[in-house]
N, C-alpha and C positions, 0 to 999 in steps of 0.2 A: 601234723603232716598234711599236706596238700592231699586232695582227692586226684586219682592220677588217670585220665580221662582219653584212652587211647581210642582215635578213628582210623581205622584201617580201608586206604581206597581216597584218592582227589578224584571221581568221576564228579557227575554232575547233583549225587545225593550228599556223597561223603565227602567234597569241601563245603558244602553249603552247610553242613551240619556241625562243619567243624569250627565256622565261623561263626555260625549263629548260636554254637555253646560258647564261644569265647566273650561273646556279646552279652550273653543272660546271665555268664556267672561268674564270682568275684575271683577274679585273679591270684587273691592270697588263700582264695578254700579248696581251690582246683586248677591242677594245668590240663592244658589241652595241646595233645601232640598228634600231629598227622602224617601219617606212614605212608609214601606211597612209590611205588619205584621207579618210577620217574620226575625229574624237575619241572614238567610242564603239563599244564593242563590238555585233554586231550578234548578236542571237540567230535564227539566221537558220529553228531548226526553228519558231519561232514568228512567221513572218510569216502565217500564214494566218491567224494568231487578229487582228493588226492588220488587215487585208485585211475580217476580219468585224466591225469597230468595236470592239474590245479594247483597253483601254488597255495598253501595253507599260511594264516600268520602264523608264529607262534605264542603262545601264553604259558610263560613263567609261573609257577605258582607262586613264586616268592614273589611277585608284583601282585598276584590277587589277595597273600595273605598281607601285604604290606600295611601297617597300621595296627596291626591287630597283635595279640599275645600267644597266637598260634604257634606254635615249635613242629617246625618240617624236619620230618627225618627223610633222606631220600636211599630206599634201600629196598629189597625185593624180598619180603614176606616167604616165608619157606614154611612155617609149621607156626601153630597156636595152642600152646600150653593147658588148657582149661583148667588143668587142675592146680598149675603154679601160677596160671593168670599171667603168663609170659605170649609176650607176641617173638618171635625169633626170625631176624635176617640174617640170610644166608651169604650175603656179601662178603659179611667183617671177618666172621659173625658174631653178632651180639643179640641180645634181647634187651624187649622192654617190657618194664612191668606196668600192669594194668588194676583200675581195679571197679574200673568199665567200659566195656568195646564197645565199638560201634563198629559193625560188620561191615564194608562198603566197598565191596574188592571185584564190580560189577559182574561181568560174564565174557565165555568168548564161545568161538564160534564149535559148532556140534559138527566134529569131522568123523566121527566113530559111529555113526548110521550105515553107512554104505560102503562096501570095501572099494577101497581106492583115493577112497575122498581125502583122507589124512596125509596120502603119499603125493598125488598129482592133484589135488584141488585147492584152485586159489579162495582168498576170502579177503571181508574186510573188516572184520572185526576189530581189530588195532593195528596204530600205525605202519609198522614193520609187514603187516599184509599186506595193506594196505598202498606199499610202496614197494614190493614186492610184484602184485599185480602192475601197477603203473611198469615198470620194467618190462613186464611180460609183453603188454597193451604195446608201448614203444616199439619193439620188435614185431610186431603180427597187424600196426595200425593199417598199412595197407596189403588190402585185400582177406587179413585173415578174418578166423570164427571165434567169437567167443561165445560157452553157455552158459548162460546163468539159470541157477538151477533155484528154483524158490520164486511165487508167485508175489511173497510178502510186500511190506515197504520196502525193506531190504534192496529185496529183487529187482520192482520196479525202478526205486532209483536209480541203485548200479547200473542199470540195463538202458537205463536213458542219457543217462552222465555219458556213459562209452561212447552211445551211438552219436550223440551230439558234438560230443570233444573231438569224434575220430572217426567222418561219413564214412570214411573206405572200410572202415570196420566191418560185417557180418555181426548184427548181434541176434541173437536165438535168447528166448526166455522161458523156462520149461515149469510148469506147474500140476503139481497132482491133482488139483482143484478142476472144476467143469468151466472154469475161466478164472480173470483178474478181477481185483475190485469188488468185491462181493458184498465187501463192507460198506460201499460207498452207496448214496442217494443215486438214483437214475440217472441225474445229470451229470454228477461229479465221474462214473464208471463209463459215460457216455465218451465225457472230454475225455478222459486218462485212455479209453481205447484208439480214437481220434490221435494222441499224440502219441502212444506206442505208433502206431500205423506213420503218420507223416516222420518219425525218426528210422522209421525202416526197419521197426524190431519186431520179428515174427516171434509169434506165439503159440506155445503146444500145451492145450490143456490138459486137462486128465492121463499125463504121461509120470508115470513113477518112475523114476531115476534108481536103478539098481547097480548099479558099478560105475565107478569113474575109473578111466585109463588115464593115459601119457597123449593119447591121440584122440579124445573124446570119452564119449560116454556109453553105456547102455541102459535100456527100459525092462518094466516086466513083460512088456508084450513080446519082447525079444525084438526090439527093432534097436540101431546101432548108429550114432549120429559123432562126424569127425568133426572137432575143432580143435583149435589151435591152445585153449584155454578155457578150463571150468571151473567156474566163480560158482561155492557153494554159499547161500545162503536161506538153507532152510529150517534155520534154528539155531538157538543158541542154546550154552549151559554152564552153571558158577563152577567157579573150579572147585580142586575138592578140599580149600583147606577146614572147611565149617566139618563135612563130612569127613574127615581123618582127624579131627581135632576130637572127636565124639557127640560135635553139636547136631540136634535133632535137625535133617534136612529131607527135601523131597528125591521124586526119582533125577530132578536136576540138577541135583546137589546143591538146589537153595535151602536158606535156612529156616525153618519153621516159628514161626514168633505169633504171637499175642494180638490183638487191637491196638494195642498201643509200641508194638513193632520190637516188644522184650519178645527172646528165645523162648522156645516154650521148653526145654530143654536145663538152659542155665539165665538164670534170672540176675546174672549183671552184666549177659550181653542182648546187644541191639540188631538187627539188622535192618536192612534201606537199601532201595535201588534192587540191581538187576537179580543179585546176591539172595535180596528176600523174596518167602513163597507170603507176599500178602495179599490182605482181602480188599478188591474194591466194595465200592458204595453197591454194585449188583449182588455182593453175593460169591464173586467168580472169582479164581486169581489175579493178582495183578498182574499187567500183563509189562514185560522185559520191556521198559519205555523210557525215556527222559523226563515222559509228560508224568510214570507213576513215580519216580527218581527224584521231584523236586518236593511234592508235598511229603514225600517220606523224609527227606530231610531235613525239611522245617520242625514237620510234627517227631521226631526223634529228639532234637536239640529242647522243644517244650517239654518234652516229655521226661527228661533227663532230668533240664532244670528244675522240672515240679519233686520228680522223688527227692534231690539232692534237696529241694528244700522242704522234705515232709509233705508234700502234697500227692495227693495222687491223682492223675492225670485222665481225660477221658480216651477217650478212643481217635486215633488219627484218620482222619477222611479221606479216602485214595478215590478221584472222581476224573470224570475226564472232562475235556473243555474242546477240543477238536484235535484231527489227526490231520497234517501236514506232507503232504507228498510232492517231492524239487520232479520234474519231467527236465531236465535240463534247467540249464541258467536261467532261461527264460518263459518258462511254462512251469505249472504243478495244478494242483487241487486243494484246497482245503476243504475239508469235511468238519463241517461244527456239528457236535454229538452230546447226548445227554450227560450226564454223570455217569451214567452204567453204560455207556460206551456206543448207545445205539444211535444210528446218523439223524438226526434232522435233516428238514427240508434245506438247511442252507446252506452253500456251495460256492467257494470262490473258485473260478479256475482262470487259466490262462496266464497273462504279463502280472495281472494284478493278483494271483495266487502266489506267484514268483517272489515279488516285492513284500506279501505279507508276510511269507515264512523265511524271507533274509532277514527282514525286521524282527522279524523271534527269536530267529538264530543268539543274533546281534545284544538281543535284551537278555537273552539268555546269560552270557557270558559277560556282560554288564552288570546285572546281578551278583552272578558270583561273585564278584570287584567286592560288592555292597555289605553279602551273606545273606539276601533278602532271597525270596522265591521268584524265578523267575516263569515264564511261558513254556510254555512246551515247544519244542524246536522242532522234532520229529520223533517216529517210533522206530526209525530205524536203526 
């Protein structure tokens, strides 16, 4: 009987791992079936630009799996068995049996921080927000306010996308931090405050967001600020099926694993991507990224194929290589950074920051075509 090799999640870890198991191992010892509840790949660094009215392509997964011996099931994940090794869709419903996961069911967006934020706060965490806001944006382009709340990439981009795609906009950018860019070289935090200011997006530092309303929001200082529309983006978190299934996960409901990205919990699941609590090359955790998303998915597929064939595997190396920030179409930053995350001296910004991190995008999702690794697209 076949080894029955379930990955749960087509993001940007969990198809790439699901093609690049179908690649290392033989066909007749093991299937490999991919769960994911939608038929298209989501490019998910580019929801802000959908969110600002940007048409997006779309991408089938059945064309990125095409060639391959991959088995697409397309159906929406409800509950995960541990003890029967059942993944269970809530569709049919049916199950499938496993009898090794691969964890890859990304993250979404943390609305249950602040009261109000679940009820009245937009996001872009996936599509359906994502286009949700664009609706909203549509209605309020001219002259309204929007606030985005979160200093992140996140934040930044959405807040630039808007103001770029839509002048009559009002866009406000709120951050609890003592400014933006903290992470970034002198130059790179120099340009990114430069094009906040020339897109006309005011910024409020050190301001905690304690309530979202209907008509705006409030802070701890007790100050009270109206807009039309509040875009939360200050975090994210896995949903909870790892955590209700009984798998060992953190206070994010990610899932706790190994070096080499096995559960620490139950030792014939995986996890990868936004989903896993893993360790970079610092020491620290990975952080919710595309950039930590692609080597988890390679190094999960070797690592798979080493046990299945008696081997035991080293340890998977989560490193960074630079962080990508879009300021609109036509401006951004790149920040090239060590392995352990810290910025170096070098800095792309402006047109040709722009054109680098289309070009990553682009390779990105090229890649997955392939099941090779691709570049990091952004952290957003």
């Amino acid at each position: 009987m076949s080894h029955r090799l379930v990955v749960v999640g087509a993001g940007y870890a969990g198809l790439l791992a699901a093609k690049r198991l179908a690649r290392r191992l033989h066909r007749n010892d093991v299937t490999v079936t991919l769960v994911n509840a939608s038929d298209r790949f989501v490019e998910r660094v580019r929801l802000h630009q959908l969110a600002a009215g940007q048409r997006l392509t779309e991408v089938p997964l059945r064309q990125q799996l095409s060639g391959t011996p991959v088995q697409l099931v397309v159906g929406h994940v409800t509950a995960i068995d541990a003890t029967a090794r059942t993944v269970c869709l809530g569709d049919e419903p049916r199950t499938i049996d496993y009898d090794t996961l691969v964890y890859a069911v990304g993250s979404q967006a943390r609305l249950d921080d602040v009261p109000g934020a679940a009820e009245h706060a937009y996001a872009v965490a996936c599509p359906e927000q994502a286009t949700r806001l664009r609706h909203r944006v549509a209605e309020i382009a001219s002259g309204g306010t929007v606030a985005v709340v979160g200093g992140g990439l996140t934040g930044l981009e959405t807040a630039s996308e808007l103001a770029e795609s839509h002048p009559g906009l009002r866009v406000r950018l709120f951050t609890s931090a003592d400014d933006v860019g903290s992470g970034l070289a002198p130059r790179g935090r120099a340009h990114l405050l430069r094009a906040l200011d020339r897109l006309g997006v005011s910024i409020h530092p050190e301001t905690v967001v304690t309530a979202v309303r209907e008509d705006g929001l409030g802070t701890r200082d007790g100050r009270s600020f109206t807009a039309d529309a509040v875009v939360w983006t200050t975090g994210f978190r896995a949903p909870d099926l790892a955590r209700a299934a009984g798998f060992a996960t953190d206070d994010s409901g990610r899932m706790l694993i190994d070096a080499t990205l096995r559960s620490v919990s139950h030792p014939e699941v995986y996890a990868v991507g936004d989903a896993a609590a893993g360790v970079s090359v610092s020491g620290a955790p990975s952080r919710m990224s595309c950039q930590a998303a692609l080597p988890m998915g390679r190094g999960v597929a070797d690592v798979v194929a080493a046990r299945l064939s008696g081997r035991e595997p080293g340890p998977v190396r989560i490193g960074y290589v630079f962080t990508n920030i879009s300021l609109g179409r036509r401006d951004g930053v790149v920040q090239f950074t060590h392995a352990d995350d810290r910025p170096r001296r070098f800095v792309l910004t402006g047109r040709v920051a722009a054109v680098f991190k289309e070009a990553v995008v682009r390779s990105t999702v090229r890649a997955r075509r392939r099941g090779e690794p691709g570049s990091d697209a952004s952290d957003s």
